[in-house]
N, C-alpha and C positions, 0 to 999 in steps of 0.2 A: 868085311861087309860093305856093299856099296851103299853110296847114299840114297839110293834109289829103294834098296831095302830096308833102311834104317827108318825111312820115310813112311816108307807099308807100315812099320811095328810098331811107330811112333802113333799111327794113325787108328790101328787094332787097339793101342792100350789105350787110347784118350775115348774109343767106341765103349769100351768095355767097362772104362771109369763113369760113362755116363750112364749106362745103363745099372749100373751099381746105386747111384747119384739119383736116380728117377724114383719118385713116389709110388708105392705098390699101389694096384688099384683096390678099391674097398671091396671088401666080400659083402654076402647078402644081409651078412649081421649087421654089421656099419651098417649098410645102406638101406634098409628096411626094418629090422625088426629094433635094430636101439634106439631109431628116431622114434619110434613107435612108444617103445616103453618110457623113453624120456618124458612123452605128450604124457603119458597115462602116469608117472612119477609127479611131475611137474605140475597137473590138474589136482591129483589127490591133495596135494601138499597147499594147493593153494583155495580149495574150498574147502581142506580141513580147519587151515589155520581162519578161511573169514568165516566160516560158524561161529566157528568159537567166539571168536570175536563179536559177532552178532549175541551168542548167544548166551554169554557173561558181558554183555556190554555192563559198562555202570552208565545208570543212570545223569548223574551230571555233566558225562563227555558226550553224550546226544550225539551225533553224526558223527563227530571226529575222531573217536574208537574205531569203529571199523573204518572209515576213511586212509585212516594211518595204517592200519593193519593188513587193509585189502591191496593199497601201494607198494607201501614197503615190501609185501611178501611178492606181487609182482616184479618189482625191479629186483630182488635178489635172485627167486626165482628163473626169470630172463638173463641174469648174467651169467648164470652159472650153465643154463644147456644152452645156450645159441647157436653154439659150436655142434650139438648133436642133434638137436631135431629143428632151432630154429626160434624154439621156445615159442608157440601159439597158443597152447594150453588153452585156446577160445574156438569152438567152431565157425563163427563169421570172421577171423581172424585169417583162419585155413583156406575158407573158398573165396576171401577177398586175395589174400597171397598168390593163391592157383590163378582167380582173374588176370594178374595181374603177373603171371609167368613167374612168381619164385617159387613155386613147386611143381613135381609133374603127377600129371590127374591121379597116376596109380597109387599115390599117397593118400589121398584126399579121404578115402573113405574111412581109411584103418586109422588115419589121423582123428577122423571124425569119433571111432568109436572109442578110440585108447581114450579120447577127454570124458565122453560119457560116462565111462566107465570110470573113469579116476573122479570124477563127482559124485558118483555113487559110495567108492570108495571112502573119499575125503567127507562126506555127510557121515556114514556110518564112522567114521573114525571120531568127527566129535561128537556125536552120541556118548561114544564109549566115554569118554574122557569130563564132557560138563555133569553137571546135577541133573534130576528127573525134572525137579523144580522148574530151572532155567529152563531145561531144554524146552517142555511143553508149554511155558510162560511164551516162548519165544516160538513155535512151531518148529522146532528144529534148524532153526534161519530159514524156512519157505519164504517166499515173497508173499505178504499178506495185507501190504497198504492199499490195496487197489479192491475195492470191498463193493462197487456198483458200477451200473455202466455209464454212468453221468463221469465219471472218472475216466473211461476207458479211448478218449482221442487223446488225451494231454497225457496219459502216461504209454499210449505205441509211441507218440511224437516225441518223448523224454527219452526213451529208450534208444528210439532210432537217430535221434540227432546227437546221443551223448554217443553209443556206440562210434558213427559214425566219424566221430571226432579221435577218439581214440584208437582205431581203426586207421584213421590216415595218418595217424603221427606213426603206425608200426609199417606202414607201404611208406610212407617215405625215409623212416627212418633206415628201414632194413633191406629193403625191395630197391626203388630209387635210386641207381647209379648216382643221378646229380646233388643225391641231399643222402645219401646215406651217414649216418655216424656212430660214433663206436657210442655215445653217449643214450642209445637206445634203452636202456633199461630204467635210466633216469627220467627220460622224456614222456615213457610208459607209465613207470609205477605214478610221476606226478599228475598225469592226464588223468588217471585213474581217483584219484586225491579229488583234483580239483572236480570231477565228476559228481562225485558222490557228497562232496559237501553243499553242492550247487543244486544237484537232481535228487538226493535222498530221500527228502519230506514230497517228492511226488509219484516215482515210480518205485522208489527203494536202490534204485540205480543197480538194475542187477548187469546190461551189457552183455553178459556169456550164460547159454541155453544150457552149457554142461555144470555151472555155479548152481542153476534154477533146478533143475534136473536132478540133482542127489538129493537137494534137501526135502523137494516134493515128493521122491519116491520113500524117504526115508521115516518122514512124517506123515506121510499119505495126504497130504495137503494140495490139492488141484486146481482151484478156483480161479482163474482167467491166467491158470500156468501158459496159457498157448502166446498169451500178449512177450512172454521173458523168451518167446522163439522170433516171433514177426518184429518183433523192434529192432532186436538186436542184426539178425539175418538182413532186413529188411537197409539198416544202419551200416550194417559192411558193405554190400551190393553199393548203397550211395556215394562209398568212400571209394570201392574200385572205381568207380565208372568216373569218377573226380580227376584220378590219377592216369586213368586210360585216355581218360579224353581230352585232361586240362591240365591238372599237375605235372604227370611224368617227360621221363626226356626221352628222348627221340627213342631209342630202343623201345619204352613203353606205352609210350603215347603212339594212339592209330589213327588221329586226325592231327590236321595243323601243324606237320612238320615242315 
């Protein structure tokens, strides 16, 4: 065999090794229906567990029962699917990420419903599980501090300025080439923490419309539910436009590069 041939075969088997060696592309399941179910796994799971919390608080740990409860179950939460949807389990979460190019539009909406839908889930789940007692003592964990409308500027502004807070720590933590880090689930469940122990006694610090959404639907409790939509929504939108315009690095940012 000449070397000129040897050359050819040498050159076939190293093609044939990489293409061996290449990462198959994801089918439709991967790539659309188990991110999906992840949001919808991953929302249930985490306004099951802060009912509950809410809704067996004890009385002498005031804020910092569900504070802990509501974090913690986010940073585990987040570590465990980030890897398959991304872990938002929040809908201002979803359309600040999408602003903000780490999702593409056709996500957006199914992401939207699977969290809905998993708050509805996770309200009805601790139902099942607390006392009738607790449960109606506590309206099912509805949001119910917000009782007039002399109330109702300082708790949109509590909403939207804590959302918003915590909203930016998940674009830059997760989105943000220049500040990305793996420590994202830690940075979330604390943000979340320090949230709620800061904002509780004014808004209830609820942040996520799909948290607000089960327990209202589940208790049939309504009463200025639309404020736990405009703060939060209202709160991500400030955080993209932060990142867009002033945070982000040059791939993300569309001014001042």
């Amino acid at each position: 065999m000449s070397a000129q041939a040897e050359k050819l075969e040498l050159e076939e088997l190293d093609k044939t090794l990489l293409k061996k060696n290449e990462p198959k592309p994801l089918g439709k399941y991967e790539r659309i229906i188990q991110p999906c179910v992840a949001e919808l796994v991953g929302t249930t799971f985490f306004v099951f567990i802060g009912c509950v919390s809410v809704i067996e608080n004890v009385e002498a740990a005031g804020r910092l029962q569900p504070a802990l409860v509501h974090g913690l179950a986010v940073a585990v939460l987040v570590a465990c699917m980030a890897e398959i949807s991304g872990s938002h389990f929040n809908p201002p979460f979803t359309i600040a990420i999408w602003l903000c190019g780490g999702i593409q539009l056709t996500m957006v909406i199914p992401y939207l419903i699977s969290q809905l839908i998993g708050g509805v889930l996770g309200a009805a789940m601790s139902k099942v599980m607390t006392s009738h007692k607790n449960y109606m003592n506590a309206t099912g964990a509805a949001f119910t501090i917000l009782e007039s409308d002399e109330q109702l500027g300082k708790v949109v502004f509590a909403e939207m300025a804590m959302t918003c807070l915590v909203t930016m720590v998940v674009l830059l933590g997760a989105v943000n080439g220049k500040s990305k880090s793996p420590l994202v689930p830690f940075m979330v469940g604390c943000t979340v923490i320090v949230n709620i122990l800061a904002g509780g006694d004014i808004s209830g610090t609820c942040l996520n419309p799909a948290r607000a959404f089960g327990p209202a639907l589940m208790a049939n409790y309504w009463a200025y539910h639309w404020v736990y939509w405009v703060g939060p929504i209202g709160g991500g939108l400030v955080a993209a436009a932060l990142v867009r315009l002033l945070l982000g690095d040059e791939k993300i940012r569309v001014i001042l590069k």
